[in-house]
C-alpha positions as CSV (number, residue, x, y, z in Angstrom):
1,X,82.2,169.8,91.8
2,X,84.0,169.1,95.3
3,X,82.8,172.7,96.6
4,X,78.9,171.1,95.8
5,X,79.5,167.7,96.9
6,X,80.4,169.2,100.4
7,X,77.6,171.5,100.5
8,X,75.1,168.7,99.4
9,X,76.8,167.0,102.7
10,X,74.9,169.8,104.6
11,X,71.6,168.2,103.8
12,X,72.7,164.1,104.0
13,X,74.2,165.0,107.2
14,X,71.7,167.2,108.8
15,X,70.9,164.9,111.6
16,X,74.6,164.9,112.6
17,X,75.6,168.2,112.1
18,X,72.4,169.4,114.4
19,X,73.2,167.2,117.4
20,X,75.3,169.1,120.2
21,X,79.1,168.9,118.3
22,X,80.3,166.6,121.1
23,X,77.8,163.9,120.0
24,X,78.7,164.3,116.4
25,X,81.8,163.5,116.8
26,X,81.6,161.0,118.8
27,X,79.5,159.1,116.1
28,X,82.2,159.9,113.9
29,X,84.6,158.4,115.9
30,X,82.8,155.2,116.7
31,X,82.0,155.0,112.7
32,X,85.6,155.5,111.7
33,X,86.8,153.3,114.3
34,X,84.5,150.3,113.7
35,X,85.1,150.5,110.2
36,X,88.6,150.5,110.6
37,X,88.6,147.5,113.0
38,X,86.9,145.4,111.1
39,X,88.9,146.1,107.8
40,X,92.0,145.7,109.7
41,X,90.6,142.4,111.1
42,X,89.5,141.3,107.4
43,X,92.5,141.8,105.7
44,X,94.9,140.5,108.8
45,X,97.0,137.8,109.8
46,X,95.1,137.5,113.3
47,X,96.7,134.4,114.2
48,X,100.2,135.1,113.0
49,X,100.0,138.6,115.0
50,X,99.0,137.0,118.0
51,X,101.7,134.6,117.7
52,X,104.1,137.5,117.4
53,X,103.0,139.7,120.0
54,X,103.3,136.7,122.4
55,X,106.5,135.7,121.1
56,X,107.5,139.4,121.6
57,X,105.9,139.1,125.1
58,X,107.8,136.0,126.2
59,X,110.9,137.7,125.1
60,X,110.4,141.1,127.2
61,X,110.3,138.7,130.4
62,X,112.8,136.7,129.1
63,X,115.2,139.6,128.8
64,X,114.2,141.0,132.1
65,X,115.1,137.5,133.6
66,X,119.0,138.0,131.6
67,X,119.7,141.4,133.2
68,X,122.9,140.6,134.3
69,X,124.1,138.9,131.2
70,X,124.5,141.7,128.6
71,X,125.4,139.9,125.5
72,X,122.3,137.6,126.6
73,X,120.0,140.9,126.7
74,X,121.2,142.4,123.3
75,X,120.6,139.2,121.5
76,X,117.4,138.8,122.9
77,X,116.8,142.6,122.2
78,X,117.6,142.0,118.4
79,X,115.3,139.0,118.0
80,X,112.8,141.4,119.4
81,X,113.5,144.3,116.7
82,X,113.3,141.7,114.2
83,X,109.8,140.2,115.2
84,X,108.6,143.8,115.7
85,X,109.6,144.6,112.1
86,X,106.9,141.6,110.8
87,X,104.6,143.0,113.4
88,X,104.8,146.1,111.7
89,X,104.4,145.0,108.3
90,X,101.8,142.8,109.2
91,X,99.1,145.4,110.9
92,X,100.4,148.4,108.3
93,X,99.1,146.5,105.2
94,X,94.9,146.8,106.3
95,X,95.4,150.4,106.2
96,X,96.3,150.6,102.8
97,X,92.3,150.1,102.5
98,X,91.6,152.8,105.0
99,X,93.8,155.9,104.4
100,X,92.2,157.4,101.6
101,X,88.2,157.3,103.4
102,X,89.8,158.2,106.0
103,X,91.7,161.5,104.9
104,X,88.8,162.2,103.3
105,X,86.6,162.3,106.7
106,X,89.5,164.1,108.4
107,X,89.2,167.0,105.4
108,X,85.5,167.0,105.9
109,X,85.9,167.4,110.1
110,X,88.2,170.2,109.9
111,X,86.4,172.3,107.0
112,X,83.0,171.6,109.1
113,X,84.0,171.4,112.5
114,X,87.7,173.4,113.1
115,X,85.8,176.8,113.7
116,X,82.4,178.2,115.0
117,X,79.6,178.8,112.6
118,X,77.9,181.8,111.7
119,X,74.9,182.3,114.2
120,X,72.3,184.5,113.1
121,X,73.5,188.1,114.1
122,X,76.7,187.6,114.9
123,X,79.8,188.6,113.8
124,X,82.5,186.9,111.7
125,X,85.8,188.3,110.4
126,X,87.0,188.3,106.8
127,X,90.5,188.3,106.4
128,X,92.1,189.8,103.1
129,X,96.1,189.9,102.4
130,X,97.6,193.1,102.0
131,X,97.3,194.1,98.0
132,X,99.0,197.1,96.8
133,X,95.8,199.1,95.8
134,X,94.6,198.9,99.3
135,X,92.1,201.1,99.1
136,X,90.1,199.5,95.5
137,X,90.5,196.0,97.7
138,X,88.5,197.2,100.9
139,X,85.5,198.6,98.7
140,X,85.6,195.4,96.4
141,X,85.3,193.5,100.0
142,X,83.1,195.5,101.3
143,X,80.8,195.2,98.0
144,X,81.0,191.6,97.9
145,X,79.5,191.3,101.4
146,X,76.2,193.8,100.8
147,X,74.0,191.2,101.9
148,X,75.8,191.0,105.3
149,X,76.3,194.5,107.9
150,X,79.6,196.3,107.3
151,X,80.5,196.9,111.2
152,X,84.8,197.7,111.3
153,X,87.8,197.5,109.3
154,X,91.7,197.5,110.5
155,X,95.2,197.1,109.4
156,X,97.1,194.7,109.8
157,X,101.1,193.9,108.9
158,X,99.9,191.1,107.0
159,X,96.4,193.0,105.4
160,X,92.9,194.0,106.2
161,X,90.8,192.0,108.4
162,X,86.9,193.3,107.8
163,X,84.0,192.3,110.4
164,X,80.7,191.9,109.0
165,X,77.3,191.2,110.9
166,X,75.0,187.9,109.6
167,X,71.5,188.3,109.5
168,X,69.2,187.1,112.0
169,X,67.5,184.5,110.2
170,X,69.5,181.1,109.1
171,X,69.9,180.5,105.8
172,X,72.3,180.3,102.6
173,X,73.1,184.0,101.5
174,X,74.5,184.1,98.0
175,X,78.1,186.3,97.3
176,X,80.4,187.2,94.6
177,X,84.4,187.4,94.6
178,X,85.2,188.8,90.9
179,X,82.2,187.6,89.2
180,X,82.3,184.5,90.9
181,X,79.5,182.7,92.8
182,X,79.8,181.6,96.6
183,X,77.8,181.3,99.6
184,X,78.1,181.5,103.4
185,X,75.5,179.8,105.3
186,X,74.4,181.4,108.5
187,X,73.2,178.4,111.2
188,X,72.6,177.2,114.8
189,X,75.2,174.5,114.2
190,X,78.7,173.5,112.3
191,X,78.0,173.1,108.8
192,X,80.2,173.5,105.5
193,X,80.5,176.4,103.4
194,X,83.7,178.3,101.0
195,X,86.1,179.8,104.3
196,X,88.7,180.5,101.7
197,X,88.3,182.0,98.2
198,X,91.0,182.3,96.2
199,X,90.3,184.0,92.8
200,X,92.7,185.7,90.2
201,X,92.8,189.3,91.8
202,X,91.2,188.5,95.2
203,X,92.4,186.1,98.5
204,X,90.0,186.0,101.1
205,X,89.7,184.1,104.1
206,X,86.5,183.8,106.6
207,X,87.3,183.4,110.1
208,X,84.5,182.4,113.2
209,X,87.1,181.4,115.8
210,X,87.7,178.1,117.2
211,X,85.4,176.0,117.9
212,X,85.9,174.3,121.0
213,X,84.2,170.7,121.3
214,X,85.7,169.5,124.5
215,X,87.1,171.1,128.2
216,X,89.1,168.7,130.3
217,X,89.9,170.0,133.1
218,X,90.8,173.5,131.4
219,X,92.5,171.5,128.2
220,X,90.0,173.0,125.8
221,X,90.2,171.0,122.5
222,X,88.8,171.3,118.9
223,X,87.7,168.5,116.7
224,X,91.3,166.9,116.3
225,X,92.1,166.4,120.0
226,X,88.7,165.7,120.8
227,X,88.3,163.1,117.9
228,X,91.5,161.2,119.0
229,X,90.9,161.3,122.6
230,X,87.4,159.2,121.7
231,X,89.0,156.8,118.9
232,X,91.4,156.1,121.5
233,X,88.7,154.1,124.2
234,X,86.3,153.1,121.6
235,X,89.1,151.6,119.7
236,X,90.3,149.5,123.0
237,X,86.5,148.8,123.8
238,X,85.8,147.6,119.8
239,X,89.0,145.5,119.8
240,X,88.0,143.8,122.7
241,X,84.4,143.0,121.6
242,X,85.8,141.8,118.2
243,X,88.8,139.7,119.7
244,X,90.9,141.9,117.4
245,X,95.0,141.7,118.0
């Protein structure tokens, strides 16, 4: 039921898959954040966080003004730990309402967006865990992938990894993994489909390679770095709009 949920993504989503994977996810990002921001505001102390962080902010300069008195400092210091702590408990309780959509975006990003797809004729790798009939596993691979072109196999310490060549026309092309059903869908653009099969005889994994979203300056990042890095200043530029503490 999950595996067809997250296919039937492919078509809700269509418009955001298709756009260039930088611009996905920074839709993602400012969708995740505003919703976030404005739960955290809804379900918040705003005033009693403000008066904390300026409490805690009066304190800082206040202990900076006592640096030669020490026992002055620490007592100041431990006010501050203390205040912190209610500061803490105050902005942790919003995301209580949060964590679960959330976890369940960050699933979807990484089974979507963590490696390349599967352009029409090229070439992907499927990994298979070494099995001690080696030989009855390669031809059961290699029979389970007839609609896609058998190029090379090789050995491994830790098992077989097969390369196959996609068709040259997008689609959905059907497989079976001991008389089970899946699909790998070959497309111009990250989409979802079954990476890892796991059946009672059979482990088999479908790798494309990273896909990298964003290059700074030679720091070449996937989804995860690239989806922080843009929650990071559309969360400071949404807090500010929203007079959010």
């Amino acid at each position: 039921m999950i595996t067809e949920l997250l296919y039937s993504l492919n078509n809700y989503l269509y418009y955001i898959l298709r756009l260039n994977p930088k611009i996905a996810l920074l839709l993602v990002s400012i969708v995740t954040v505003l919703i976030s921001t404005l739960v955290y505001k809804r379900f918040s102390n705003q005033k009693e966080i403000k008066r904390l962080k300026t409490l805690v902010k009066d304190m800082n300069k206040d202990a900076k003004a006592h640096m030669d008195n020490k026992e002055k400092v620490l007592e100041i210091q431990n006010d501050i730990l203390k205040y912190n702590m209610d500061l803490m408990k105050l902005t942790m309780r919003p995301s209580f309402y949060t964590i679960i959509p959330l976890m369940m975006i960050f699933i979807w990003l990484s089974l979507v967006f963590a490696q390349q797809p599967i352009m029409p004729g090229a070439e992907f790798n499927v990994f298979v865990p070494e099995y001690n009939n080696i030989d009855l596993t390669s031809e059961k691979v290699i029979e389970s992938y007839a609609n896609f072109e058998f190029v090379n196999q090789s050995q491994t310490n830790e098992g077989l990894n097969f390369i196959f060549k996609a068709p040259s026309t997008t689609g959905k092309y059907n497989y079976k993994v001991d008389e089970s059903s899946h699909s790998i869908i070959v497309s111009n653009y990250p989409v979802y489909f079954e990476r890892k099969i796991n059946t009672e005889s059979e482990e088999l994994e479908i790798n494309t390679g990273k896909l990298i979203i964003l290059n700074l300056f030679g720091w070449r990042l996937g989804y995860l770095g690239t989806y922080i890095i843009f929650s990071i200043f559309i969360n400071t530029i949404i807090r500010k709009l929203l007079n959010v503490h």
